[in-house]
PDB file of N, CA, C and O in Angstrom, chain B, residues numbered from 101:
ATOM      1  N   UNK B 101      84.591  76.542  99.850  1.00  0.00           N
ATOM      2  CA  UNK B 101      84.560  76.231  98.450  1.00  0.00           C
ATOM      3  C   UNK B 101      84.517  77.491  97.603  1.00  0.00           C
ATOM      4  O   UNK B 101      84.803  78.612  98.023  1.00  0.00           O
ATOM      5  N   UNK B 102      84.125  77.191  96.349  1.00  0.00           N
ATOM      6  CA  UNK B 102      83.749  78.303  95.432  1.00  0.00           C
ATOM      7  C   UNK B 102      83.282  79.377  95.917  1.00  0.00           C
ATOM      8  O   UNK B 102      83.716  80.525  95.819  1.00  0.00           O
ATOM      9  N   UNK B 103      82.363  78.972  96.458  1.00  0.00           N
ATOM     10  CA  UNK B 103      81.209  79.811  96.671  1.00  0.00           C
ATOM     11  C   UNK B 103      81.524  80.819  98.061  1.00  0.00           C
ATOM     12  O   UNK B 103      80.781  81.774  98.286  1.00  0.00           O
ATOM     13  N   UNK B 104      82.444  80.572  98.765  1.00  0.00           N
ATOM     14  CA  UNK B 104      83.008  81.559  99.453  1.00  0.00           C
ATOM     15  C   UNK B 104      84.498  82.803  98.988  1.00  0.00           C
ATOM     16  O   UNK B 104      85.233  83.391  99.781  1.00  0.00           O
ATOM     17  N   UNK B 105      84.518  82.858  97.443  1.00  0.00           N
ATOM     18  CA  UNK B 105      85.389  83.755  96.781  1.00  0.00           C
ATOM     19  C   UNK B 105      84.488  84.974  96.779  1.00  0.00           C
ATOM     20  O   UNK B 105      85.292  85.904  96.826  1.00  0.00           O
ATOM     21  N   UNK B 106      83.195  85.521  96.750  1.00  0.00           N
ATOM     22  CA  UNK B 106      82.581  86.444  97.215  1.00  0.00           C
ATOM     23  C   UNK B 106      81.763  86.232  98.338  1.00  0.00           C
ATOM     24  O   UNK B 106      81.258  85.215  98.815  1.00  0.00           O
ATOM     25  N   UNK B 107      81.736  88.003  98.808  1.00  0.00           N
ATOM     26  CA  UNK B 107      80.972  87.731  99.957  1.00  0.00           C
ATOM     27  C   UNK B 107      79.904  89.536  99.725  1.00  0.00           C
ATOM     28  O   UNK B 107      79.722  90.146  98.671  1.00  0.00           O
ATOM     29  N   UNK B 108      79.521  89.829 100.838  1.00  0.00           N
ATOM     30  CA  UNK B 108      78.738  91.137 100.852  1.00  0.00           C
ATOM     31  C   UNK B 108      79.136  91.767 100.841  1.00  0.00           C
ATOM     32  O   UNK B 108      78.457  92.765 100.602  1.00  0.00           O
ATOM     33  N   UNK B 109      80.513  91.985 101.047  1.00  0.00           N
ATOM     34  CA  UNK B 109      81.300  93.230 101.287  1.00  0.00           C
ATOM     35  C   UNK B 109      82.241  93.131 100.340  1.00  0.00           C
ATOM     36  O   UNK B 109      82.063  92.128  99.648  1.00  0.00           O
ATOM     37  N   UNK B 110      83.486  93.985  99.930  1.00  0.00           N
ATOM     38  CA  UNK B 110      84.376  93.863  99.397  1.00  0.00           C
ATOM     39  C   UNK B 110      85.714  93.683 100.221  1.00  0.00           C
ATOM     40  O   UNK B 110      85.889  94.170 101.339  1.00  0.00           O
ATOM     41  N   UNK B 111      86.410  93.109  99.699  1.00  0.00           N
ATOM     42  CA  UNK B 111      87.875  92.551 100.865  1.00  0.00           C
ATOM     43  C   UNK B 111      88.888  92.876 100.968  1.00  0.00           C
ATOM     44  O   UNK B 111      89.766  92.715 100.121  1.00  0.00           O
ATOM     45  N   UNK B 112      89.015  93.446 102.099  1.00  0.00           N
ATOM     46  CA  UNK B 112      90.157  94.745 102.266  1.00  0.00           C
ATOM     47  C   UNK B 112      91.613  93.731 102.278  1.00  0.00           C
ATOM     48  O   UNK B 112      91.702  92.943 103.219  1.00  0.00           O
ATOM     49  N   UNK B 113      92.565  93.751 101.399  1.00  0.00           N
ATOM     50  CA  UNK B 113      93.540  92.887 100.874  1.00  0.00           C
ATOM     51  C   UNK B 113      94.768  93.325 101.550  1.00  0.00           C
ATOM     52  O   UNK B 113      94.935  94.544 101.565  1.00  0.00           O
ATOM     53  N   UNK B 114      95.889  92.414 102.253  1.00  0.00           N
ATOM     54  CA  UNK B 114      97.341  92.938 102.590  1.00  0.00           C
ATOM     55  C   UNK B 114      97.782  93.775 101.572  1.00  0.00           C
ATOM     56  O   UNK B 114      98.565  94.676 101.875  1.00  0.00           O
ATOM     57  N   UNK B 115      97.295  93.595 100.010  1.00  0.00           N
ATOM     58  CA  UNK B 115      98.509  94.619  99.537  1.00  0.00           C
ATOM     59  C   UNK B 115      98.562  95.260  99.208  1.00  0.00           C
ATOM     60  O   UNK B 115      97.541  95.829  98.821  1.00  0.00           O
ATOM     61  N   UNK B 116      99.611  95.718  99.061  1.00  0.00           N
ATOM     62  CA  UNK B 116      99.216  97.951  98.863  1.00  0.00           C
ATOM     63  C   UNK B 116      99.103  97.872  97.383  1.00  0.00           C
ATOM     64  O   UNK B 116      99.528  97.074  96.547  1.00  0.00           O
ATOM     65  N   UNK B 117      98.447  98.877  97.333  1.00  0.00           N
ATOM     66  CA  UNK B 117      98.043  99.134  95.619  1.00  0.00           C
ATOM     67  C   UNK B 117      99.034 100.168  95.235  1.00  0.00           C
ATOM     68  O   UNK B 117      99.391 101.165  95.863  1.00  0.00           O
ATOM     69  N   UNK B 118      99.510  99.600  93.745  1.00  0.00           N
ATOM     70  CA  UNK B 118     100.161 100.497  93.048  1.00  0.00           C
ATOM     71  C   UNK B 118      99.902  99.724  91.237  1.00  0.00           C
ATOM     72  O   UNK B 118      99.911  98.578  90.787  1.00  0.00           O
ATOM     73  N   UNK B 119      99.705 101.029  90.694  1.00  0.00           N
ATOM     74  CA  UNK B 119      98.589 101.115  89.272  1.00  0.00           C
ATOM     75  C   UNK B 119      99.254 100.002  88.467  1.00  0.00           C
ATOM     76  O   UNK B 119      98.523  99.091  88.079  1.00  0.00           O
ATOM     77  N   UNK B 120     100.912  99.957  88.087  1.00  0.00           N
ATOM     78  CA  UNK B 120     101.582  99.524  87.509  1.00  0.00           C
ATOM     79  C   UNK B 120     102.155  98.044  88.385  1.00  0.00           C
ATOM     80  O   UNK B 120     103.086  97.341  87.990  1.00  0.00           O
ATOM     81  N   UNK B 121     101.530  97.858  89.353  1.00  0.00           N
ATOM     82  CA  UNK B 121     102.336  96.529  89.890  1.00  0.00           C
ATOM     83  C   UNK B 121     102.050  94.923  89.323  1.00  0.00           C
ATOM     84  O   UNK B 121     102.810  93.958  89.402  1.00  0.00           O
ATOM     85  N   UNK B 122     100.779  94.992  88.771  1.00  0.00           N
ATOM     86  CA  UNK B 122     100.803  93.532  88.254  1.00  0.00           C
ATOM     87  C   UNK B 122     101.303  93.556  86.881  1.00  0.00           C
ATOM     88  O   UNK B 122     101.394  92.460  86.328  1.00  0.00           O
ATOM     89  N   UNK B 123     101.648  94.607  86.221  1.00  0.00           N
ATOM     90  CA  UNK B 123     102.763  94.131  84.473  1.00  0.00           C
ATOM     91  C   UNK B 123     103.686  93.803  85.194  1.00  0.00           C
ATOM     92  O   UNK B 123     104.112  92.883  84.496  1.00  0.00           O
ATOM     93  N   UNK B 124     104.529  93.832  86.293  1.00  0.00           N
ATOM     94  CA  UNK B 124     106.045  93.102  86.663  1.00  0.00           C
ATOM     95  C   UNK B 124     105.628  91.873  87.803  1.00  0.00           C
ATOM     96  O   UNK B 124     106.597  91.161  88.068  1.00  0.00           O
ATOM     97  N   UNK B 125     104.468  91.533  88.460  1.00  0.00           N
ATOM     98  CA  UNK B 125     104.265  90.577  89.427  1.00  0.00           C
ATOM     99  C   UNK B 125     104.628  89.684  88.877  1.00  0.00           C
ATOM    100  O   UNK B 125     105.007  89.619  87.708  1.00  0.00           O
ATOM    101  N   UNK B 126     104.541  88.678  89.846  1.00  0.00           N
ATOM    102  CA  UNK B 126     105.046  86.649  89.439  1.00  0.00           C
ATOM    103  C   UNK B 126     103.416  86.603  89.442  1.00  0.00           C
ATOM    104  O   UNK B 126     102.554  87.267  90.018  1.00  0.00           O
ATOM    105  N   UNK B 127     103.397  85.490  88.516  1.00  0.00           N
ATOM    106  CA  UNK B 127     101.986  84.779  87.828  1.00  0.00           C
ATOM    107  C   UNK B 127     101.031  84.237  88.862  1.00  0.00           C
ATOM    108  O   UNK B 127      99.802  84.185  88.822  1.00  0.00           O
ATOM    109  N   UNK B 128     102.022  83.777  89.961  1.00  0.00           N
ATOM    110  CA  UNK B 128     101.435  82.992  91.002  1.00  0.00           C
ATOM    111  C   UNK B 128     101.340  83.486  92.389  1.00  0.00           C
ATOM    112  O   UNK B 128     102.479  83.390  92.845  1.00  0.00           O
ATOM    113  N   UNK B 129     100.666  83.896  93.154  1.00  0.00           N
ATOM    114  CA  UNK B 129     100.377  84.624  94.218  1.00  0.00           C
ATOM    115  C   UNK B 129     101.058  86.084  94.450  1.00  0.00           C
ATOM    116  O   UNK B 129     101.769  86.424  95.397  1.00  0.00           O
ATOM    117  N   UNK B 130     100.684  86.785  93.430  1.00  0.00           N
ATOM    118  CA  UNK B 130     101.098  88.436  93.340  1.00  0.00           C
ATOM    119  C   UNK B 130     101.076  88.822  94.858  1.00  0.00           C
ATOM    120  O   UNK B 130     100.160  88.416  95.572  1.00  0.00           O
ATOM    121  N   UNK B 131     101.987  89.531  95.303  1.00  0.00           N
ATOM    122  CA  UNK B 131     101.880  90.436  96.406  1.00  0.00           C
ATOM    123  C   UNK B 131     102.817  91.796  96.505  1.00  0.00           C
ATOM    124  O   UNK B 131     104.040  91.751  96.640  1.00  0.00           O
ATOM    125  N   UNK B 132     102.013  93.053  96.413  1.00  0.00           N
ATOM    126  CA  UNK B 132     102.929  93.668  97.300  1.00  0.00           C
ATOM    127  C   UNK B 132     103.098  94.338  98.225  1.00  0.00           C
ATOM    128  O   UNK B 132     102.464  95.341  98.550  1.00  0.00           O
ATOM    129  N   UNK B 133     104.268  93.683  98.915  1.00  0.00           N
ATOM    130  CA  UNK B 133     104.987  93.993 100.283  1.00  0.00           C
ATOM    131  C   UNK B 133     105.124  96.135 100.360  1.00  0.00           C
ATOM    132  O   UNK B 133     104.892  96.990 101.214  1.00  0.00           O
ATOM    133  N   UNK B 134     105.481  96.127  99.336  1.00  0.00           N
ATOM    134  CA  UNK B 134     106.127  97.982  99.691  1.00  0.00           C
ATOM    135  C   UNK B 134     104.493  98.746 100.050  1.00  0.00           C
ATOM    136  O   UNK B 134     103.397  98.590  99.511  1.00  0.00           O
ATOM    137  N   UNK B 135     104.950  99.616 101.213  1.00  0.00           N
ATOM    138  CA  UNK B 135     104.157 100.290 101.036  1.00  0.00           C
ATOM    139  C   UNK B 135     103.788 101.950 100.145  1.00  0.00           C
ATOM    140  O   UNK B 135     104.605 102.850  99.948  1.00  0.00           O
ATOM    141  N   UNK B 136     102.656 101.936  99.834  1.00  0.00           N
ATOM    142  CA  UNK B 136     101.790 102.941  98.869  1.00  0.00           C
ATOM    143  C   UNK B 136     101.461 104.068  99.672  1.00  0.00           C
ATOM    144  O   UNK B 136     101.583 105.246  99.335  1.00  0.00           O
ATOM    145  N   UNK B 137     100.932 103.524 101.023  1.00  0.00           N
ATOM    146  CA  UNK B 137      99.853 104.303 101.592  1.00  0.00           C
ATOM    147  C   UNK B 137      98.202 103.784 101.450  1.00  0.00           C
ATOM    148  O   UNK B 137      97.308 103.671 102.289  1.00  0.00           O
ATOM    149  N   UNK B 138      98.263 103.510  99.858  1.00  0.00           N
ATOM    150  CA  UNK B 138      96.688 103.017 100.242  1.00  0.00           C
ATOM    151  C   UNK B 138      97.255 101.343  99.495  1.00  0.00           C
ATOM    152  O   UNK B 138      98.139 100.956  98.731  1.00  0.00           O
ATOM    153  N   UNK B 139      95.780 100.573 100.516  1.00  0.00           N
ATOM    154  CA  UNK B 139      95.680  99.624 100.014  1.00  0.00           C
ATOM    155  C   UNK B 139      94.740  98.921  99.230  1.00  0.00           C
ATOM    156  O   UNK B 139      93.719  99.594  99.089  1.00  0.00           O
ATOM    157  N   UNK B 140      94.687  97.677  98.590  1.00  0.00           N
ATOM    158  CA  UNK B 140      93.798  97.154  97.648  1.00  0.00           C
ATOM    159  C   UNK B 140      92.694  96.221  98.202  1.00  0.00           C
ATOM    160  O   UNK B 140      92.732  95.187  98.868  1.00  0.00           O
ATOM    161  N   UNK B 141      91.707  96.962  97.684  1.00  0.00           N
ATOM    162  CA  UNK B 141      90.331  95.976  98.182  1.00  0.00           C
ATOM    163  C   UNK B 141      89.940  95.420  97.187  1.00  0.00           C
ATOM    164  O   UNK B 141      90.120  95.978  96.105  1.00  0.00           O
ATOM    165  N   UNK B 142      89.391  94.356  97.242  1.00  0.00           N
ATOM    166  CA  UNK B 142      88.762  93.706  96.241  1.00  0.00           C
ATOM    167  C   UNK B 142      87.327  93.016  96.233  1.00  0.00           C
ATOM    168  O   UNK B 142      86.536  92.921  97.172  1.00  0.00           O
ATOM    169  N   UNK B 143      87.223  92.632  95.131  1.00  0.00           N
ATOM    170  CA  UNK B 143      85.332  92.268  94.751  1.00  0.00           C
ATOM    171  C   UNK B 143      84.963  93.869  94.827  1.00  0.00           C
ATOM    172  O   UNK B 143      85.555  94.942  94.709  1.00  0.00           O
ATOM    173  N   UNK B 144      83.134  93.212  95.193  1.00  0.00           N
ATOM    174  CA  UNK B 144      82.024  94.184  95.464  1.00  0.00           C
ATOM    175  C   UNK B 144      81.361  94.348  96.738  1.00  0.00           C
ATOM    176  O   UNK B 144      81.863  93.559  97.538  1.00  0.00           O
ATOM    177  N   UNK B 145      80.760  94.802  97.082  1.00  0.00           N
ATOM    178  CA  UNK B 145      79.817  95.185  98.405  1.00  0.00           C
ATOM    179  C   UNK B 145      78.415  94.259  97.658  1.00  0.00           C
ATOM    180  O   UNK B 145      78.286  93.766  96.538  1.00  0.00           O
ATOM    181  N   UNK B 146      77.599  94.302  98.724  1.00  0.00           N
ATOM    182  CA  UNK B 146      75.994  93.746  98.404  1.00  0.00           C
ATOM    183  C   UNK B 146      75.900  94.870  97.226  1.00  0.00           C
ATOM    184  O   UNK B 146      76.395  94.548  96.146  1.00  0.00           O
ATOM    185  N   UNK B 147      75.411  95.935  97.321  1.00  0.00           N
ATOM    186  CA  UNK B 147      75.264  96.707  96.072  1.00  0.00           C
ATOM    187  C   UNK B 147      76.195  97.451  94.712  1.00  0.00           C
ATOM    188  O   UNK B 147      76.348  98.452  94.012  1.00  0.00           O
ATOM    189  N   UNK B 148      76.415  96.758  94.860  1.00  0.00           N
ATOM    190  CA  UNK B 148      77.380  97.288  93.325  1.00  0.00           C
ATOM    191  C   UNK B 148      77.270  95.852  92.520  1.00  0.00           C
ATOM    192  O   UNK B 148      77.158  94.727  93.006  1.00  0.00           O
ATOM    193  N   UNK B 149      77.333  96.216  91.239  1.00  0.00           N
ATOM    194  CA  UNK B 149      76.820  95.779  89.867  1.00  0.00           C
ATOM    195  C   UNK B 149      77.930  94.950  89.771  1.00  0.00           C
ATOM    196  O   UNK B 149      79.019  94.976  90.344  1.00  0.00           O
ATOM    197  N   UNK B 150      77.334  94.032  88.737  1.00  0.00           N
ATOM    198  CA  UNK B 150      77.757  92.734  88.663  1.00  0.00           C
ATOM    199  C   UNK B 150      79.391  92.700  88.751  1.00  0.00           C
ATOM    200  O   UNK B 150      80.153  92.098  89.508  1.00  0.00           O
ATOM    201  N   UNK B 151      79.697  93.950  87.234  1.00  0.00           N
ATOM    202  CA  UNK B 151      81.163  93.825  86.660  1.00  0.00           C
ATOM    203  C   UNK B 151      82.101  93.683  88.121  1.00  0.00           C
ATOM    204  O   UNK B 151      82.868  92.752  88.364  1.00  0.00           O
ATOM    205  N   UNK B 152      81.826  94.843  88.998  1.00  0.00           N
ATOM    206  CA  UNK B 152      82.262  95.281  90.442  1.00  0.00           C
ATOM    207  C   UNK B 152      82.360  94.140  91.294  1.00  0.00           C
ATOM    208  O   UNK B 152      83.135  94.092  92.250  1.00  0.00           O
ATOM    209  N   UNK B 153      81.301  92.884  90.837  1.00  0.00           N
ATOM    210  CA  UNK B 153      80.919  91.840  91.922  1.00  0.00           C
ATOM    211  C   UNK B 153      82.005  90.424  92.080  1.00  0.00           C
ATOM    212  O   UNK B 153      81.960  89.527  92.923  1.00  0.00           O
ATOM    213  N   UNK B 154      82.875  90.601  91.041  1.00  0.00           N
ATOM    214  CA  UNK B 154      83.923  90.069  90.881  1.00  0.00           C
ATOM    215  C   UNK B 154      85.214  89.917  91.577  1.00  0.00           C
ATOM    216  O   UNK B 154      85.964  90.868  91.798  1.00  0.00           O
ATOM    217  N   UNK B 155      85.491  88.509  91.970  1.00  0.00           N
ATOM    218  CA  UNK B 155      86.887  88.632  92.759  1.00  0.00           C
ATOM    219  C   UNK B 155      88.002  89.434  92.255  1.00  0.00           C
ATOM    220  O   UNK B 155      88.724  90.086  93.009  1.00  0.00           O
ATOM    221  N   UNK B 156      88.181  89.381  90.695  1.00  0.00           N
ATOM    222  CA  UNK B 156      89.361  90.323  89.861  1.00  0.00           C
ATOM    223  C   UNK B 156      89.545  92.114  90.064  1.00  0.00           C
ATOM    224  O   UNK B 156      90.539  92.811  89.861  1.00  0.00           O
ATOM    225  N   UNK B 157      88.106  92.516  90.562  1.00  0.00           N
ATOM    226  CA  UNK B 157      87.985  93.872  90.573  1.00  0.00           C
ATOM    227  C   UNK B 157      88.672  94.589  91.655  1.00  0.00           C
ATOM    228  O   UNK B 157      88.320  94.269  92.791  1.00  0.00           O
ATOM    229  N   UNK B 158      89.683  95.597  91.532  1.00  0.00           N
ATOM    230  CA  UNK B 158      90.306  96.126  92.550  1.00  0.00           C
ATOM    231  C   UNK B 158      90.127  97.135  92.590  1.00  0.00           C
ATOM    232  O   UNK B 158      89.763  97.584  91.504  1.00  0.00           O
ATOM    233  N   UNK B 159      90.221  98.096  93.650  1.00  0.00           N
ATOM    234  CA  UNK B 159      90.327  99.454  93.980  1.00  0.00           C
ATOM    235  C   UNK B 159      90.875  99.679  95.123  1.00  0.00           C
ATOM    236  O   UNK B 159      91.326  98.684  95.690  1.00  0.00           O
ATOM    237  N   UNK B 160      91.003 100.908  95.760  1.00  0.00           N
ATOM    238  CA  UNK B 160      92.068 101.257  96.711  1.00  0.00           C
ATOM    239  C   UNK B 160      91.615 101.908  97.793  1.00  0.00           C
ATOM    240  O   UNK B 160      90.714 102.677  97.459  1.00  0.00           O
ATOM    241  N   UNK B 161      91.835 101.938  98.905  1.00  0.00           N
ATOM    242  CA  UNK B 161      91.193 102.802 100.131  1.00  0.00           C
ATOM    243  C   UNK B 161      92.841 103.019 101.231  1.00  0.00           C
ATOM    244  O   UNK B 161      93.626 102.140 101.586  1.00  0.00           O
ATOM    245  N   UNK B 162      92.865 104.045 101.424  1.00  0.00           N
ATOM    246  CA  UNK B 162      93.941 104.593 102.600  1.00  0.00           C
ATOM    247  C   UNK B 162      93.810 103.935 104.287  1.00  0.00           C
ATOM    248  O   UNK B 162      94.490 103.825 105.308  1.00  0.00           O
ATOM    249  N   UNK B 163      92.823 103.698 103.902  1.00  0.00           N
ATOM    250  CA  UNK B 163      91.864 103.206 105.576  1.00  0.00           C
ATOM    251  C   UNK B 163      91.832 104.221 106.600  1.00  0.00           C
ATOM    252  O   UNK B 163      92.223 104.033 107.752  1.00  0.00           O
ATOM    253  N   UNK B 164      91.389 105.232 106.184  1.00  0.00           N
ATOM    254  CA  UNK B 164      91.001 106.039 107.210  1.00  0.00           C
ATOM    255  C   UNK B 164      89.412 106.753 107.359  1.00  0.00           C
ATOM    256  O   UNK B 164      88.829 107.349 108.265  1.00  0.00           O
ATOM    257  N   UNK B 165      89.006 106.275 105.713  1.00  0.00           N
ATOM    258  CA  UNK B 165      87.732 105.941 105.852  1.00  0.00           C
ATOM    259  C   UNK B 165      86.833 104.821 106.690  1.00  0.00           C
ATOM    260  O   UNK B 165      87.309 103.763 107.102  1.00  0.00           O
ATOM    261  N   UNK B 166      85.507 105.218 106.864  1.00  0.00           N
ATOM    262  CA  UNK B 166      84.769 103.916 107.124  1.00  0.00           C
ATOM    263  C   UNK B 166      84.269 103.624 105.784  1.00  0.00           C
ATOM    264  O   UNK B 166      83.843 104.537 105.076  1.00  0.00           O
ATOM    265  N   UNK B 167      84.294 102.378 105.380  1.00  0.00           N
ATOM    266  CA  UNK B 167      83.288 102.185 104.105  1.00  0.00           C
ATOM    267  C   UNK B 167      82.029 101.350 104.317  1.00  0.00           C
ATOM    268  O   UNK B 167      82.426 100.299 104.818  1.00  0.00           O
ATOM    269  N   UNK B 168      80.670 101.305 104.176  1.00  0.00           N
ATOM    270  CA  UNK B 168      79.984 100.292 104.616  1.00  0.00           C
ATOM    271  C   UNK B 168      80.577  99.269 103.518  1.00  0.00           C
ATOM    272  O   UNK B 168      80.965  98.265 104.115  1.00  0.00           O
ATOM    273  N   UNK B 169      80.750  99.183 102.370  1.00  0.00           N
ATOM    274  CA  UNK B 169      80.478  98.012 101.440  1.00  0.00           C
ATOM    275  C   UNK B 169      82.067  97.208 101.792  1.00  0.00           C
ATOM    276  O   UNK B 169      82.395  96.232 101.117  1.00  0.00           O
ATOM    277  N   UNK B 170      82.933  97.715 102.856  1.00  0.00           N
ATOM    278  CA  UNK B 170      84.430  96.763 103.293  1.00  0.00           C
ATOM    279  C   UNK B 170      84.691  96.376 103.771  1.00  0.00           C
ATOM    280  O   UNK B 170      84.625  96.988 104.837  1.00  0.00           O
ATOM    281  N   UNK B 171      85.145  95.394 103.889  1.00  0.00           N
ATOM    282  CA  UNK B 171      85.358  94.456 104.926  1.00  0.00           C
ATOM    283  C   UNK B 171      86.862  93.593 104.942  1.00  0.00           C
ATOM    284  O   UNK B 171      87.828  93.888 104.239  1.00  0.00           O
ATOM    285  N   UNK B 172      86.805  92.520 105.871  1.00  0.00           N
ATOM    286  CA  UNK B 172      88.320  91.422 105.705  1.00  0.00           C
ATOM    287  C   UNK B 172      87.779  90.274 106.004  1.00  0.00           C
ATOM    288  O   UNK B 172      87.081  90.070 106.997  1.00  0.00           O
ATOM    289  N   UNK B 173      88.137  89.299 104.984  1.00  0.00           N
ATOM    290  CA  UNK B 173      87.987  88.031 105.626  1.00  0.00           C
ATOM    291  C   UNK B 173      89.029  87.307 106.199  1.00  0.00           C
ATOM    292  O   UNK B 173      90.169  87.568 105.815  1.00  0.00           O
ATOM    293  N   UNK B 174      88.848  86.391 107.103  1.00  0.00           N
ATOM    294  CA  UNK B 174      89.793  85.325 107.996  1.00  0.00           C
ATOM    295  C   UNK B 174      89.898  84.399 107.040  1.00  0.00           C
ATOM    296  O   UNK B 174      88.954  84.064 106.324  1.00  0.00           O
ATOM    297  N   UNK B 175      90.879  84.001 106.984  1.00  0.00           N
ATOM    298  CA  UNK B 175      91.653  82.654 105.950  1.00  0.00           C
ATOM    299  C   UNK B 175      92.122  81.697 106.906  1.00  0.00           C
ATOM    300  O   UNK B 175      92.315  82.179 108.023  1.00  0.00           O
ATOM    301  N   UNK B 176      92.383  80.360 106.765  1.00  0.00           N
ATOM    302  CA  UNK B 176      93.533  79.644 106.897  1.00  0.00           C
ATOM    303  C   UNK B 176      94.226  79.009 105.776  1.00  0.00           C
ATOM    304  O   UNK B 176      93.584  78.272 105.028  1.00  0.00           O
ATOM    305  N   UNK B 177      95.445  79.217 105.587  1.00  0.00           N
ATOM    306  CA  UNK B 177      96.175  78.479 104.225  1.00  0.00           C
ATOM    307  C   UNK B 177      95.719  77.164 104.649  1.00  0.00           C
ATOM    308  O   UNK B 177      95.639  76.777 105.815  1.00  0.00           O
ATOM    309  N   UNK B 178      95.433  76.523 103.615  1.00  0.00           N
ATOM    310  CA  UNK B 178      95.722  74.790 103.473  1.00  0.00           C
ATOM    311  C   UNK B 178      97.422  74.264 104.147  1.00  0.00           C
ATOM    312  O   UNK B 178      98.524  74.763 104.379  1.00  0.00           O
ATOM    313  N   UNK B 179      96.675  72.883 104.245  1.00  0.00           N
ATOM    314  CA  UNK B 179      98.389  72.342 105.189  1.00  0.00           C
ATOM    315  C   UNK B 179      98.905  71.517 104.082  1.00  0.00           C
ATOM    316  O   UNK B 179      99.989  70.944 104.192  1.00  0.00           O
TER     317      UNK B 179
END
């Protein structure tokens, strides 16, 4: 449900981040495929402040860091 759109960590996302990609995305399930190099994580970790604690909040990691506050979650699409 709802209540699983955050979690403790922040969620390391398929798509690569680039600054300018959502002024040209489609409205409805943005993705992008090209790669950047780094990709987009999203939300917050357990500690970071509220604004941060948000599914909308993005930032970027190369993944060659470890981060404690990152993570991935397992999905299944609906049938």
């Amino acid at each position: 449900g709802v209540f699983n759109l955050s979690g403790n960590v922040a969620e390391w996302a398929r798509d690569w981040y680039a600054p300018d990609y959502y002024a040209s995305a489609p409205a409805v399930d943005p993705f992008n495929g090209t790669s950047t190099g780094t990709h987009v994580l999203r939300g917050g970790g357990f500690d970071d402040s509220d604004n941060v604690g948000r599914a909308s909040y993005r930032f970027t990691s190369n993944g060659t860091s470890r981060l404690y506050y990152a993570g991935f979650r397992c999905v299944r699409r609906g049938e």
